[in-house]
C-alpha positions in Angstrom: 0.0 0.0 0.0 1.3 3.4 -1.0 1.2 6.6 1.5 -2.0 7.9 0.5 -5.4 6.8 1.5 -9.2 8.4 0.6 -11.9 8.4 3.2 -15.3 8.4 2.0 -16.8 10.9 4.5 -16.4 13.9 6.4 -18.3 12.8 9.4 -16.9 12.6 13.0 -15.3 8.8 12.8 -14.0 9.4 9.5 -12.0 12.2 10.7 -10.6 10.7 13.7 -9.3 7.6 11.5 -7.8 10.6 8.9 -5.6 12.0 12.2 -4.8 8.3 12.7 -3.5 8.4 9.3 -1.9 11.6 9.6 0.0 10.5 12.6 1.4 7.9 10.8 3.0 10.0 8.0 0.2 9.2 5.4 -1.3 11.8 3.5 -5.4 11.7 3.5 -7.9 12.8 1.3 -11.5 13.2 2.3 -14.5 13.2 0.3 -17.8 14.8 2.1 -20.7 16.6 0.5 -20.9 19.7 3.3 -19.1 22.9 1.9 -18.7 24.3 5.6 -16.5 21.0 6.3 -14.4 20.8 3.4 -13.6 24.6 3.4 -13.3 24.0 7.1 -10.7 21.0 6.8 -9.0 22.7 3.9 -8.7 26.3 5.2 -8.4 26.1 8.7 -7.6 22.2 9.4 -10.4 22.1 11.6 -13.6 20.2 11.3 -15.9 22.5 13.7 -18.7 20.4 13.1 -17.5 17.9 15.2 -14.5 18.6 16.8 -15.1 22.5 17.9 -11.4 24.1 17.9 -9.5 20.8 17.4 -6.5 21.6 15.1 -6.1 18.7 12.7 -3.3 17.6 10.7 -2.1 19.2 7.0 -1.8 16.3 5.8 -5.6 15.8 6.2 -7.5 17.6 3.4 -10.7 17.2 1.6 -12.7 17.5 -1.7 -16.6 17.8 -3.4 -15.3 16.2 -6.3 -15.6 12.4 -6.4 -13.8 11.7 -9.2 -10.7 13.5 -7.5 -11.2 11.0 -4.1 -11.2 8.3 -6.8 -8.4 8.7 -8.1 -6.5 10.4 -5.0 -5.5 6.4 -3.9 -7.0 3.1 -4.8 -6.8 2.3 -0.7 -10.5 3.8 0.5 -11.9 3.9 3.8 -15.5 4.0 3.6 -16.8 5.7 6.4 -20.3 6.5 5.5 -23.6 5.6 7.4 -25.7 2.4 5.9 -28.0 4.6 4.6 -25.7 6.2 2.5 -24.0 2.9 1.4 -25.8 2.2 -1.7 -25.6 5.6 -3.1 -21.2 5.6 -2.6 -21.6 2.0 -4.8 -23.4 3.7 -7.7 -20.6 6.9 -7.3 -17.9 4.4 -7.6 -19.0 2.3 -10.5 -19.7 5.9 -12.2 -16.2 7.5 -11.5 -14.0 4.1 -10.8 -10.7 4.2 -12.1 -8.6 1.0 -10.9 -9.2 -1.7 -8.3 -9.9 -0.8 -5.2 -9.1 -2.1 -1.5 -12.0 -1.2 0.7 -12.2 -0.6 4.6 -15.4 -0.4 5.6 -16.6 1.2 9.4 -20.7 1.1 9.0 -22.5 -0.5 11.6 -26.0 -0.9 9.9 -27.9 -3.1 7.3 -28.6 -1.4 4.4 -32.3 -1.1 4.3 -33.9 -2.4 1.2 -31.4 -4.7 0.8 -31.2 -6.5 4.0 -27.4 -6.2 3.4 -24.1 -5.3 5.7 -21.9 -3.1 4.0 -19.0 -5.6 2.7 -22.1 -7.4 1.4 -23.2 -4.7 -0.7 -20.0 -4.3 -2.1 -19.8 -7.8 -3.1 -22.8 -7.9 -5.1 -23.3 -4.6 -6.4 -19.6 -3.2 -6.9 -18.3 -3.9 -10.1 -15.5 -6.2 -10.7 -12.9 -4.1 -11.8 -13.2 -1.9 -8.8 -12.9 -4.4 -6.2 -9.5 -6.0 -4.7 -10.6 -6.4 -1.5 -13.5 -6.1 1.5 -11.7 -5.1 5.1 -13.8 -4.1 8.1 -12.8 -2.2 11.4 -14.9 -2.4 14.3 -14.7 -1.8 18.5 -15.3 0.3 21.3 -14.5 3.6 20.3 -16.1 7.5 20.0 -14.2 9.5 17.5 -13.4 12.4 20.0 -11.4 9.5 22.2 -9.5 8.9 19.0 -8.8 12.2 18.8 -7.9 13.4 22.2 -5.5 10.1 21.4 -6.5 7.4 24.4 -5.8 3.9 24.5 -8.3 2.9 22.1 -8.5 -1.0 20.2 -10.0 -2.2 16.8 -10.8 -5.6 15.6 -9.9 -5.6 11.6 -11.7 -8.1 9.6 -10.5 -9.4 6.1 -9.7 -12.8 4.6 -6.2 -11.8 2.2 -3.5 -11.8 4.8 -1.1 -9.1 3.0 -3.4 -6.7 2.8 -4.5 -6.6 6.0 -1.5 -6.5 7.9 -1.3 -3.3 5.6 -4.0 -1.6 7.1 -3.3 -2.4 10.3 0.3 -0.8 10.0 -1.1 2.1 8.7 -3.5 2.5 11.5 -1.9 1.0 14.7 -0.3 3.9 17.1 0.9 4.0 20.2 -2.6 4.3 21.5 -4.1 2.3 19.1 -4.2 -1.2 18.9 -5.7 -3.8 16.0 -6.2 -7.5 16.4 -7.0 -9.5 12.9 -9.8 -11.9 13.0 -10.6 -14.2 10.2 -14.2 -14.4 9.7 -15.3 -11.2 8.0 -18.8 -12.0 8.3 -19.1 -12.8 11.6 -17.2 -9.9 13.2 -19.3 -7.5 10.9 -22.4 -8.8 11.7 -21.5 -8.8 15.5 -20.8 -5.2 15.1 -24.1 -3.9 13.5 -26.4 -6.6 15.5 -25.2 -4.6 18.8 -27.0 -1.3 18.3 -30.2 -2.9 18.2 -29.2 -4.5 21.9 -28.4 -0.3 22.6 -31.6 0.8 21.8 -33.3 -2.3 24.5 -31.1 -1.2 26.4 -31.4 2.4 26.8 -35.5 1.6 26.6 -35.0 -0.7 29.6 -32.9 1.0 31.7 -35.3 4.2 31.5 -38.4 2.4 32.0 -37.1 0.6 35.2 -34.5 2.5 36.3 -32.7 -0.9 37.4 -28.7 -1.8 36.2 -29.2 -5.4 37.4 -31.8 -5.8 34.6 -30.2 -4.0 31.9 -27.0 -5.8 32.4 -28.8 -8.9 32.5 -30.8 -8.0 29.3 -27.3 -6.8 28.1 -25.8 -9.9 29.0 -28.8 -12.2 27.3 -28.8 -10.0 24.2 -25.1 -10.5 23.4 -25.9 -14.3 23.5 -28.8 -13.5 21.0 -26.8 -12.0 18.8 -24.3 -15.0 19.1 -28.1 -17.3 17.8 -28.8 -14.8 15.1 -25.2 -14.9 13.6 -25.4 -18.4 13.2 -28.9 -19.0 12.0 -28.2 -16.4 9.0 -24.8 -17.9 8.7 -25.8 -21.5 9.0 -22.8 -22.5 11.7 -22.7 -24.4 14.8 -20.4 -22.2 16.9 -18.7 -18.7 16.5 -16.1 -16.8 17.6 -16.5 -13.3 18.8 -13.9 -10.9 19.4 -13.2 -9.8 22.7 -12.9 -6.6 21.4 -16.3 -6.5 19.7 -18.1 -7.5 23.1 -17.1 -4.8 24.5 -17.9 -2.4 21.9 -21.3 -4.0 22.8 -21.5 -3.4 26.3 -19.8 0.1 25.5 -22.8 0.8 22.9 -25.9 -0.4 24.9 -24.4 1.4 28.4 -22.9 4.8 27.1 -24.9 7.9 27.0 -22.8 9.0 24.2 -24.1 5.9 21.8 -26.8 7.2 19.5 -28.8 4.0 19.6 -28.7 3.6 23.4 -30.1 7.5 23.9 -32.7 6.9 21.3 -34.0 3.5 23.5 -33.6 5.9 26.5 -35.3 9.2 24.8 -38.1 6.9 23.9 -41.8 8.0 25.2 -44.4 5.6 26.0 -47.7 7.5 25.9 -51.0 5.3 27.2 -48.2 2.1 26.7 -47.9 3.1 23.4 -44.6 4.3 21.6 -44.3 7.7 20.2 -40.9 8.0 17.9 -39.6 11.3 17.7 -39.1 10.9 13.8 -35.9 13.8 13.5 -33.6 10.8 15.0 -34.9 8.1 14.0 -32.9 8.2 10.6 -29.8 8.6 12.2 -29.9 5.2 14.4 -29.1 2.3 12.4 -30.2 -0.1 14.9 -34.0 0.6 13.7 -33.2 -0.3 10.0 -31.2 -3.3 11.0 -34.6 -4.7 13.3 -36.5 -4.4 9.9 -33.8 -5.7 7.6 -33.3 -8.9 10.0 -37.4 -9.5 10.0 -37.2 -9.4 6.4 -34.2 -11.5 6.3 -35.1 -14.5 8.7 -38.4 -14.2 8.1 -41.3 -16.1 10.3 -38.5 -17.6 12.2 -37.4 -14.4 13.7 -39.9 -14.7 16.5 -37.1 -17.4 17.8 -34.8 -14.5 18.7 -37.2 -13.0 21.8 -35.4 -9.8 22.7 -34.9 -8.4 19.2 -38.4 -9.5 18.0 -39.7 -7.3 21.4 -38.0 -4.4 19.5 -39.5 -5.2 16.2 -42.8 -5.1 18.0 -42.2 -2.2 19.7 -41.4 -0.4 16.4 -43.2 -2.2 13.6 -46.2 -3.5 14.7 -47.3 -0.9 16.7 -48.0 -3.3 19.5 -49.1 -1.6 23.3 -46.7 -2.5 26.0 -48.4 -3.0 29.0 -44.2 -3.6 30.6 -44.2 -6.5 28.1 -40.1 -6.2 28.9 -40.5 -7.3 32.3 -41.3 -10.9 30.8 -38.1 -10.6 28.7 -36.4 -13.0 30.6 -38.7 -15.4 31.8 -40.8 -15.9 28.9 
């Protein structure tokens, strides 16, 4: 891999992997669709948006033009949200110059497609842009990365040179990457915990109790374990220790989007009411309706995430149905 790498994105993570980068010696170009954070990231190295007075890196600078990201480096970090994904797809087969090797960092199912992100690529990319599908996932908010605390990454790929690549690129001082193996798995593990957030943060506000939300925290991540290999058709998996506690981080921290929208969340005569500004913004909602679609009449197997599909979907009144969670 060469000393240049694009990030797809201007958004808060994206920019804390570009100082990453920058720390490293590697020169980053970031593609966003905001004016104010380009001119921001070009003119001032800031990116105010997110990270108030921060001072970033020169070596960090960013672009409108697509075609220029494109052909800036043929490494890419994708560092979109899901709901974006398909959209970045159709840019790339329109201004694709060379293959690609893709990192990807969403933590949603594409909704529509019932699809992670490295499985989007695979079907919809087309061949002559695609060397390879990496992931990076773990515990981490971009304005740790920043401030630069101990902060560790599970990276996900199946070609062994390239990712011990990325992971030189990326690894610091106070960063840390392990490699795991099965792409699929890991990925999965890391979108299917924001829906756990969002029980969580519901939970926790109706009963005010951390002995049941850990418990339901502790049940959930053994759900998720069930739902990785019914979709996957294996036996037995191995999570990363990394990854579970990116899920206890997500479904505990008042600074996880999907755990305030489960906590924000107003019942009103034991029915929901969704405040519909946010709800784009959590991908733990689209990945409850992608996983119904996906698994179909079986998913009433899974009881804790097909509570959340009933809470959201079918419009069903509570009555502290979540109370039965565990004994049911």
């Amino acid at each position: 891999m060469n000393k240049k790498i694009t990030i797809l994105g201007t958004g808060s993570f994206g920019t804390a992997l570009a100082s990453i980068l920058a720390q490293n010696k590697i020169s980053v170009l970031m593609y966003g669709i905001k004016t104010n954070e380009v001119d921001d990231i070009n003119n001032l190295h800031l990116n105010r948006t997110y990270f108030d007075n921060f001072k970033l890196n020169n070596l960090i600078k960013a672009t409108l033009n697509f075609r220029e990201a494109m052909k800036f480096s043929e490494n890419i970090i994708v560092c979109v949200p899901s709901l974006a994904i398909k959209n970045i797809i159709d840019k790339i087969n329109a201004f694709g110059l060379k293959k690609y090797n893709f990192l990807h960092t969403a933590k949603g199912m594409v909704l529509n497609y019932n699809l992670s992100a490295s499985e989007m690529f695979l079907k919809f990319i087309k061949p002559e842009f695609l060397n390879s599908n990496s992931g990076i996932y773990g515990p981490s908010f971009a304005n740790e990365i920043i401030l630069k605390k101990p902060v560790f990454f599970t990276l996900c790929l199946n070609t062994n040179n390239i990712v011990l690549q990325w992971r030189k690129m990326l690894e610091t001082n106070n960063v840390k990457i392990e490699i795991k193996r099965n792409f699929l798995v890991q990925e999965y593990f890391a979108i299917f915990k924001n829906p756990l957030a969002i029980l969580s943060g519901f939970i926790f506000k109706q009963t005010n109790s951390k002995n049941f939300e850990s418990i339901i925290i502790s049940k959930g991540i053994q759900e998720i374990r069930l739902i990785i290999q019914y979709l996957l058709n294996k036996k037995e998996i191995k999570i990363s220790s990394i990854l579970i506690g990116d899920a206890i981080l997500t479904a505990t921290s008042r600074k996880s989007r999907n755990f305030n929208f489960g906590y924000n969340l107003v019942l009103n005569d034991n029915q929901l009411v969704i405040n519909l500004q946010t709800k784009n913004t959590v991908e733990g909602l689209n990945t409850i309706k992608s996983l119904s679609k996906r698994i179909g009449s079986d998913f009433k197997k899974f009881k804790l995430f097909y509570f959340l599909y009933n809470l959201f979907f079918l419009n069903k009144k509570n009555d502290q149905q979540y109370l039965n969670l565990l004994f049911s």
